[in-house]
Every structure is written in structure tokens, then in C-alpha cells.
C-alpha positions as CSV (number, residue, x, y, z in Angstrom):
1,X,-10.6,-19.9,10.4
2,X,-7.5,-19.5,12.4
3,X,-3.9,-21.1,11.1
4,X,-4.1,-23.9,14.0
5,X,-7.9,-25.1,12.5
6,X,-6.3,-24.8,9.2
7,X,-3.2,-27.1,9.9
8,X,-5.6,-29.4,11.3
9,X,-7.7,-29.6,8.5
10,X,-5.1,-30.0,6.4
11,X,-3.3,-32.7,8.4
12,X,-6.9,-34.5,8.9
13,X,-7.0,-34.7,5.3
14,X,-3.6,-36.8,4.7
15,X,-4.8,-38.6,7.0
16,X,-7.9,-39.8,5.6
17,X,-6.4,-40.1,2.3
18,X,-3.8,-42.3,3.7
19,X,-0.7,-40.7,2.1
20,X,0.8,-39.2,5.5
21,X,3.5,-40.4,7.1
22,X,5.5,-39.2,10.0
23,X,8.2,-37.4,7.5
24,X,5.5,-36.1,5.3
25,X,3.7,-34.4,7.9
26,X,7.3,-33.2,9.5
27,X,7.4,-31.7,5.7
28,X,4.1,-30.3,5.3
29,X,4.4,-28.3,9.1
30,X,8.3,-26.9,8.3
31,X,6.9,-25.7,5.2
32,X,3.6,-24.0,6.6
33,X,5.6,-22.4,9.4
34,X,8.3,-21.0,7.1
35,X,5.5,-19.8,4.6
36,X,4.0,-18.0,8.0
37,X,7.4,-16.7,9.2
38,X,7.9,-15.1,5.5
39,X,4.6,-13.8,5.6
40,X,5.3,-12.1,8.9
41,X,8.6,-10.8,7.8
42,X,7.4,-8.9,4.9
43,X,4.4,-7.8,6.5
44,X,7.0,-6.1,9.0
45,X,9.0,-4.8,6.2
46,X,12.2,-5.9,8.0
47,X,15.7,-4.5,6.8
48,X,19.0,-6.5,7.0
49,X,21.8,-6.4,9.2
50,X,23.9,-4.6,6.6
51,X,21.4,-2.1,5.2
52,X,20.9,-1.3,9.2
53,X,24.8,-0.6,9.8
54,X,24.5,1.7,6.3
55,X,21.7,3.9,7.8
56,X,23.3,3.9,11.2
57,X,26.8,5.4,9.4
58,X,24.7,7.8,7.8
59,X,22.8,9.3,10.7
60,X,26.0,9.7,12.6
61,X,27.7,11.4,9.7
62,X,24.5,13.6,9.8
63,X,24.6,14.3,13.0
64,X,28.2,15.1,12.8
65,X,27.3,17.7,9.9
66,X,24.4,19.2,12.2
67,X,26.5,19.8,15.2
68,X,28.9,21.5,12.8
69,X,27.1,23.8,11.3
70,X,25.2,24.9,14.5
71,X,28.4,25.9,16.5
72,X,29.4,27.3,13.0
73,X,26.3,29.1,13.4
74,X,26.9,30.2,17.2
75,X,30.2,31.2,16.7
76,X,28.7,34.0,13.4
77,X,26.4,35.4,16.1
78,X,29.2,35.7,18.7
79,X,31.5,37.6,16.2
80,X,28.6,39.4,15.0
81,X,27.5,41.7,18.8
């Protein structure tokens, strides 16, 4: 059963139970969709805009060290013939 036929079902069943009104079933669908959309995100395994910036600092610094130590490395062979 896909998540449409289960918001159906579940709407269909307010309905014939009489307790569903136009603010309860605005309610019940933000609180389906968020539970979806937080199901999603840790599915993904998302990361935050600040742990992003962090890891994006450190590869540059890394990349800064690596460039370094290959000329570094360059320059020893140069001296060396």
C-alpha cells in the first residue's frame, strides 16, 4: 500500500467516525508529511550547513598540505641529479 492509499484510508476513517473536521485533517496531513519528510532525511543521512563548511575547511587545508609536500618532494629530486 502506497502512502497516498494510506492517507486515504486514514482520512476515510475520520470521516466515518465523524470526529474530522477541516483543521483536524489540516493537522493530521502536516503531521504525516513532516513524519515522511523526516523519514526521507535520515534515510539520506543528510549533514548540516555547519558540519558541511567544517569538512569543506578541512579538505582545503588538506589539499594545501598535499600540494606542499609534493613540490617539497619535486624540489628533493631536483637537488638530488
Amino acid at each position: 500500500m502506497n502512502n497516498s492509499q494510506k492517507i486515504i484510508k486514514m482520512i476515510s476513517g475520520f470521516i466515518e467516525a465523524g470526529i474530522l473536521t477541516s483543521q483536524d485533517l489540516k493537522k493530521e496531513l502536516l503531521t504525516s508529511m513532516k513524519f515522511n519528510r523526516e523519514n526521507l532525511a535520515s534515510k539520506l543521512d543528510l549533514v548540516t550547513k555547519e558540519e558541511l563548511v567544517v569538512l569543506k575547511k578541512l579538505i582545503e587545508k588538506q589539499q594545501k598540505e598535499i600540494s606542499f609536500l609534493k613540490k617539497k618532494k619535486k624540489s628533493k629530486k631536483a637537488k638530488r641529479f
